[in-house]
C-alpha positions in Angstrom: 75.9 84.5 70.1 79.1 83.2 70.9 80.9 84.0 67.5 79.7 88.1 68.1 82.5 90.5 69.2 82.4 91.5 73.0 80.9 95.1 72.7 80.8 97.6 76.1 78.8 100.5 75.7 78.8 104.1 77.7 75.9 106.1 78.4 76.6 110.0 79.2 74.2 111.7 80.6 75.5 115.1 81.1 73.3 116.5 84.3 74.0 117.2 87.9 72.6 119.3 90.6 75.8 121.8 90.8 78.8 121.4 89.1 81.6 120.6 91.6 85.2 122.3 92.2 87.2 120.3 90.8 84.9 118.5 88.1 86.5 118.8 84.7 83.6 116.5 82.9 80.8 117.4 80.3 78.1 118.4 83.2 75.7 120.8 83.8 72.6 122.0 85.6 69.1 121.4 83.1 65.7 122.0 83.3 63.2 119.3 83.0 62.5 120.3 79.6 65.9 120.2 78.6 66.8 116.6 80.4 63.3 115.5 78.0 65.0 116.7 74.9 68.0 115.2 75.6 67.1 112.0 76.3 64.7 112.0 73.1 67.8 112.8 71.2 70.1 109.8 73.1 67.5 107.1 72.2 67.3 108.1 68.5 71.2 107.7 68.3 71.2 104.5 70.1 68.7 103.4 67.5 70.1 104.8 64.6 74.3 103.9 65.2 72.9 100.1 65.7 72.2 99.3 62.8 76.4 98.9 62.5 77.0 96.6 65.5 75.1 93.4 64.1 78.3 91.4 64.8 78.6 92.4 68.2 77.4 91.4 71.7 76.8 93.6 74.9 78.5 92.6 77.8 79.1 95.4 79.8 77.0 99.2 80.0 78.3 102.1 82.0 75.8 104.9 82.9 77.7 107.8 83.8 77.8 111.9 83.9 77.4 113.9 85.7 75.2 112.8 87.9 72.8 109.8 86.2 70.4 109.6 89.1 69.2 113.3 88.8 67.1 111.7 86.0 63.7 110.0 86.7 64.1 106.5 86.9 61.6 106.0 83.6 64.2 108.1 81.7 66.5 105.0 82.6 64.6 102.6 81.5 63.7 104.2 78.5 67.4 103.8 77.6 68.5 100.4 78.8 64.8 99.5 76.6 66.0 100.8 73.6 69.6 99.3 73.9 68.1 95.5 74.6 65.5 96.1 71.6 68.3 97.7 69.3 71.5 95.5 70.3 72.1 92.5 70.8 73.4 91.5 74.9 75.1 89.0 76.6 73.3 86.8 79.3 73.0 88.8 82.3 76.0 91.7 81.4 77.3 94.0 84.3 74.9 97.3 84.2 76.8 100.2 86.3 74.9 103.4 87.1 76.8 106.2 88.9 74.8 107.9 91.5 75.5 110.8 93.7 74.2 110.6 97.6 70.6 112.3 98.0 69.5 111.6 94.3 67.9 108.2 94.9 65.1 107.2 96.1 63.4 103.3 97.3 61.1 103.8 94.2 64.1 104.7 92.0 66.5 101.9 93.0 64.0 99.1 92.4 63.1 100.8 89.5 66.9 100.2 88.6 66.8 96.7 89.5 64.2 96.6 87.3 65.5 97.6 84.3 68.7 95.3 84.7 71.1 97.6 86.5 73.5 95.3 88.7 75.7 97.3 90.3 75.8 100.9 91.6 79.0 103.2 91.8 78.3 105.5 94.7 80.3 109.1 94.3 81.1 109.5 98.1 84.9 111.0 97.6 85.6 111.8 101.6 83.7 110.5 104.3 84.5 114.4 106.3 81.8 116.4 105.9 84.6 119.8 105.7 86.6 118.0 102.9 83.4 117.3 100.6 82.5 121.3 101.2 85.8 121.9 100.2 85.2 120.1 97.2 81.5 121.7 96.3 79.8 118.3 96.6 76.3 118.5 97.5 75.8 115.6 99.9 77.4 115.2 103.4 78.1 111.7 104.6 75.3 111.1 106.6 73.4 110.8 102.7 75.9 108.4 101.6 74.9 106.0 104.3 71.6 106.2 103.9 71.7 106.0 100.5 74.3 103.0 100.7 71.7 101.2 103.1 68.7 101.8 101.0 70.5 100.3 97.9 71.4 97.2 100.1 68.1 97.4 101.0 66.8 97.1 97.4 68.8 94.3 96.4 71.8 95.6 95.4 74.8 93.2 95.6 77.6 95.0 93.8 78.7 98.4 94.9 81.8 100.7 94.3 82.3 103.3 96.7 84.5 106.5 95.0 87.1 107.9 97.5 89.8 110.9 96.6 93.0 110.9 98.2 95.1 114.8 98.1 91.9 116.9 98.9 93.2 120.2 99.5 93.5 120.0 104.0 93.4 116.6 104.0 95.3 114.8 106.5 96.8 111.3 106.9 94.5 110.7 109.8 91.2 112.2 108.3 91.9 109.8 105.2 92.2 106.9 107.2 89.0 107.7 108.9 87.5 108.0 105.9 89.1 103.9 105.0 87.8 102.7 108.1 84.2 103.9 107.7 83.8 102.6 104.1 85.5 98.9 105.3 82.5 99.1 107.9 80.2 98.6 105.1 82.2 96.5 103.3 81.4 97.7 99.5 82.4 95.1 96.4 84.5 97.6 95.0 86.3 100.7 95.9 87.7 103.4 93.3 90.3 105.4 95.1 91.5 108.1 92.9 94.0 110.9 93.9 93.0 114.7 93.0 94.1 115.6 90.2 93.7 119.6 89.1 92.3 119.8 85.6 92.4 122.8 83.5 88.7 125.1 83.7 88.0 123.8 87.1 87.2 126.2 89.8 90.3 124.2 91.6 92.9 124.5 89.0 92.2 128.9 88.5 92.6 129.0 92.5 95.1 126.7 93.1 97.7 129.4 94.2 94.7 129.7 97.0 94.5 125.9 98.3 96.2 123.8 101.1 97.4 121.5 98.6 99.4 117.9 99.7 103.2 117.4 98.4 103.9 114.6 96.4 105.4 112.9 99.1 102.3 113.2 101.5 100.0 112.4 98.4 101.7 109.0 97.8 101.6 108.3 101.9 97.7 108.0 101.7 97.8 105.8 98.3 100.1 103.4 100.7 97.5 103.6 103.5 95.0 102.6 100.7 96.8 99.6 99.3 97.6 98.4 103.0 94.6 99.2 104.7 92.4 97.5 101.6 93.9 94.5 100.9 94.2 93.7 105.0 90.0 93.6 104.6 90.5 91.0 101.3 90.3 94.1 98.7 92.4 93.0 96.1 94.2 95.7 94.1 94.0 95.2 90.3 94.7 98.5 88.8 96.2 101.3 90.1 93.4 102.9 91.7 91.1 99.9 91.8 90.3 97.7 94.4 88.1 94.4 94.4 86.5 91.7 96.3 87.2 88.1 94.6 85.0 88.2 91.5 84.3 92.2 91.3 86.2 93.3 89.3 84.9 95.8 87.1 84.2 94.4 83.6 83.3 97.8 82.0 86.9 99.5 82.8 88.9 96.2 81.9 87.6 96.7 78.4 89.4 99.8 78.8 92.6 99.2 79.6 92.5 96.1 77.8 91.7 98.0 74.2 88.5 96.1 73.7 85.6 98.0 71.7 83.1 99.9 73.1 80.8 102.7 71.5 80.0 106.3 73.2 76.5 107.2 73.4 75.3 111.1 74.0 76.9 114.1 74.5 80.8 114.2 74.1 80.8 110.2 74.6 84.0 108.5 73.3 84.1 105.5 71.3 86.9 102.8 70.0 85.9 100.0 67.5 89.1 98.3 65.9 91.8 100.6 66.0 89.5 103.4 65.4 88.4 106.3 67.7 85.8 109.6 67.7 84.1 111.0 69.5 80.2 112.8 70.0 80.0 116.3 69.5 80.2 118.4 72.7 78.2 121.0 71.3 74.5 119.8 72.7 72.7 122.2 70.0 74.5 120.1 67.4 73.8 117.5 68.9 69.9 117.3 69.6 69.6 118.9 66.0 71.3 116.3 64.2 69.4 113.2 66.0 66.0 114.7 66.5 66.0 114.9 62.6 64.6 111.2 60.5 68.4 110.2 60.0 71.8 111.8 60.1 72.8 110.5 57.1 75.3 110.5 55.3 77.3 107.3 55.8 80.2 107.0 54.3 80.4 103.5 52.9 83.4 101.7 53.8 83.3 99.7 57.1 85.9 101.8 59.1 84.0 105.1 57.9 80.4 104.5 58.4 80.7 103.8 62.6 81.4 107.7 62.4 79.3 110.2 60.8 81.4 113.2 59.8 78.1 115.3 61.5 77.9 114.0 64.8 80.8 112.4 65.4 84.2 114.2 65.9 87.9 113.9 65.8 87.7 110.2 63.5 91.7 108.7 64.2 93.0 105.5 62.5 95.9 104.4 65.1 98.6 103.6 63.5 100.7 100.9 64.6 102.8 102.4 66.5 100.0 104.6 68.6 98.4 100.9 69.2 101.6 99.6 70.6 101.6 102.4 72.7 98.2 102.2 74.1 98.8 98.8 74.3 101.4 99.7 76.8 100.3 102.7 79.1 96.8 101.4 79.7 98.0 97.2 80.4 100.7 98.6 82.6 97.8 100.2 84.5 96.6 96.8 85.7 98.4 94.9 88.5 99.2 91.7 86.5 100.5 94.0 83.1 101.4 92.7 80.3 101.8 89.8 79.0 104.5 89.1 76.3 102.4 86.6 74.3 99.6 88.8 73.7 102.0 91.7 72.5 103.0 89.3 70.2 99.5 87.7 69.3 98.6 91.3 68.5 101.6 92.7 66.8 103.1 89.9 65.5 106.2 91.1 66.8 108.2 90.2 69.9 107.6 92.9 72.5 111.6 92.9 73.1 112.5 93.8 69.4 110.2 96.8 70.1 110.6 98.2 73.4 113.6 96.1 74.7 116.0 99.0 75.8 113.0 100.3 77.7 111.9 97.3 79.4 115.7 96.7 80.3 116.6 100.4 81.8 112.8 100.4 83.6 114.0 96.9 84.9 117.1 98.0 86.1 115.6 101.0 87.5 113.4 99.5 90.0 110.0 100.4 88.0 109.3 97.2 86.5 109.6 93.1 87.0 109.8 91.3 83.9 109.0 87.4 83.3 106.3 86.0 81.1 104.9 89.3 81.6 105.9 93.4 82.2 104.4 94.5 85.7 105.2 98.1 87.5 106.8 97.5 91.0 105.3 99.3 93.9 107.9 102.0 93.6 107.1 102.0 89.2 103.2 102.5 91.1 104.3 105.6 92.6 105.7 107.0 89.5 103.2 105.7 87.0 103.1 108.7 84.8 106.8 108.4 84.1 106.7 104.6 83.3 104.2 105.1 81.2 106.0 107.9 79.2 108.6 106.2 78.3 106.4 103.6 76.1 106.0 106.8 73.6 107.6 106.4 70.3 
């Protein structure tokens, strides 16, 4: 087991109650029938794509949406069964589901528990009732803390709370209310994302219509958060992640670090090597193709036959220079950056003979601190985006 290749895998299930404001995901309101048919179709292409992961090992699984826990709990299990009989999985791996306040139940959590799930992501956003109608979710926060104690309740000993900073009305003092009643509780981890307006979203085609923040006030409440979090022993380990000592979460490191992981169901995204794709978004297509004996054909060499040229989509080789890049935007996103040897380990190249006029200018600048490794400053923090941008050949 311990020559296999660290493997995470994503679950999308693309359901929720109602689709909210600002969501920009692959989600959508279904009928029974329809949820039936789609998981049907999920477990046949968990099944069938594992047939080309024999030298690979779970470690992490990330159930996400949409809204996960709008399924029955033996829909769950009927996946995380098919991945331990088709794959093979590390000793105890971290098991996220994302659920929405109001979708789970006593019966449901345990039934989790059962099935291996470890740790819960809870999709709270605001802890004002006005700022979570402004932002079409369906719970208020009285359900978040009953559904926070019932998973406590249940057994559940890792738990990331998601809060959003730059909700159209928000104020400095409602956010920090917001801080102060999710340090009551005392979650393992806390994802605190700013709003961002995505194109298609409700938000984005009535923007000219919302009380939106200024930059300036936007980047106030992500100092609150840093300050405020890491007073309560929250260290911050990525730009908008926060941990206790030995939560981080493994799943998203993969991420960021450019380690493999495979995309199951509608519109999931995979990377294996220095190739991506992606699922088809058309769910049609997709049920078609995998409630059908095979979809077949493969082609045969080894970078080919992880994507079938029916279901998946949008097959890319990185080239070198893309890698470095990625390399780059998504290490500078943790805390500690990155580190010069592993450029070099993974290049063979010394990161300076690449991107040393950057590096020097961002140094000089104020956005970065260079020594064994390339870290942003809190200031390179604030302008992130722009950092990043300038790793782009």
């Amino acid at each position: 087991m311990s020559n296999l290749i660290p493997l995470s895998v994503y679950i999308h299930i693309p359901f929720c109650i109602r689709k909210c404001l600002y969501c920009d995901f692959l989600s959508y309101p279904a009928s029974d029938n329809e949820k039936h048919s789609y998981i049907s179709a999920l477990v046949s292409e968990i099944e069938q794509q594992s047939r080309f992961y024999d030298s690979h090992s779970i470690i992490s699984v990330f159930i996400g949406g949409g809204t996960p826990s709008v399924l029955d709990a033996s829909a769950i299990e009927t996946i995380l069964c098919k991945l331990k009989t088709c794959f093979h999985i590390e000793n105890k791996p971290e098991i996220t589901i994302e659920v929405n306040p109001g979708t789970v139940t006593e019966e449901k959590l345990a039934s989790y528990l059962r099935s291996g799930i470890n740790r819960l992501s809870i999709g709270l956003q605001s802890a004002d009732d006005e700022e979570l109608k402004i932002l079409g979710r369906i719970h208020n926060y009285a359900a978040f803390c009953d559904t926070y104690e019932l998973a406590r309740k249940a057994g559940f000993k890792n738990i990331n709370v998601d809060l959003m900073s730059a909700i159209p009305g928000q104020t400095a003092d409602s956010y920090r209310a917001t801080l102060e009643k999710i340090l009551e509780y005392g979650p393992e981890h806390i994802s605190a994302y700013s709003l961002i307006l995505e194109e298609g979203t409700w938000f984005y085609e009535n923007r000219d219509k919302l009380e939106l923040l200024t930059e300036d006030e936007d980047r106030l409440l992500y100092e609150m958060t840093e300050k405020m979090l890491s007073a309560q022993g929250y260290h911050r380990y990525e730009i908008s992640n926060y941990a206790k000592n030995g939560y981080e979460c493994i799943h998203n490191k993969v991420y960021w670090q450019r380690g493999d992981y495979v995309g199951f169901g509608l519109g999931a995204a995979s990377m294996i090597g220095d190739v991506r794709w992606n699922n088809t978004h058309e769910i049609n297509k997709y049920q078609m193709l995998l409630n059908e004996d095979d979809i077949l054909p493969y082609e045969n060499n080894m970078l080919s036959n992880k994507c079938n040229t029916l279901l998946h989509e949008n097959k890319h080789c990185l080239s070198k220079e893309e890698q470095m890049e990625e390399f780059m935007f998504l290490g500078l996103r943790l805390i500690k950056g990155v580190k010069k040897d592993d450029f070099m380990e993974k290049f063979g190249v010394p990161i300076e003979d690449v991107y040393g006029e950057v590096i020097e200018k961002l140094q000089k600048d104020g956005l970065v601190t260079v020594d064994d490794s390339i870290r942003l400053t809190p200031y390179g923090i604030d302008i992130s985006n722009y950092v990043m941008a300038q790793f782009l050949f």
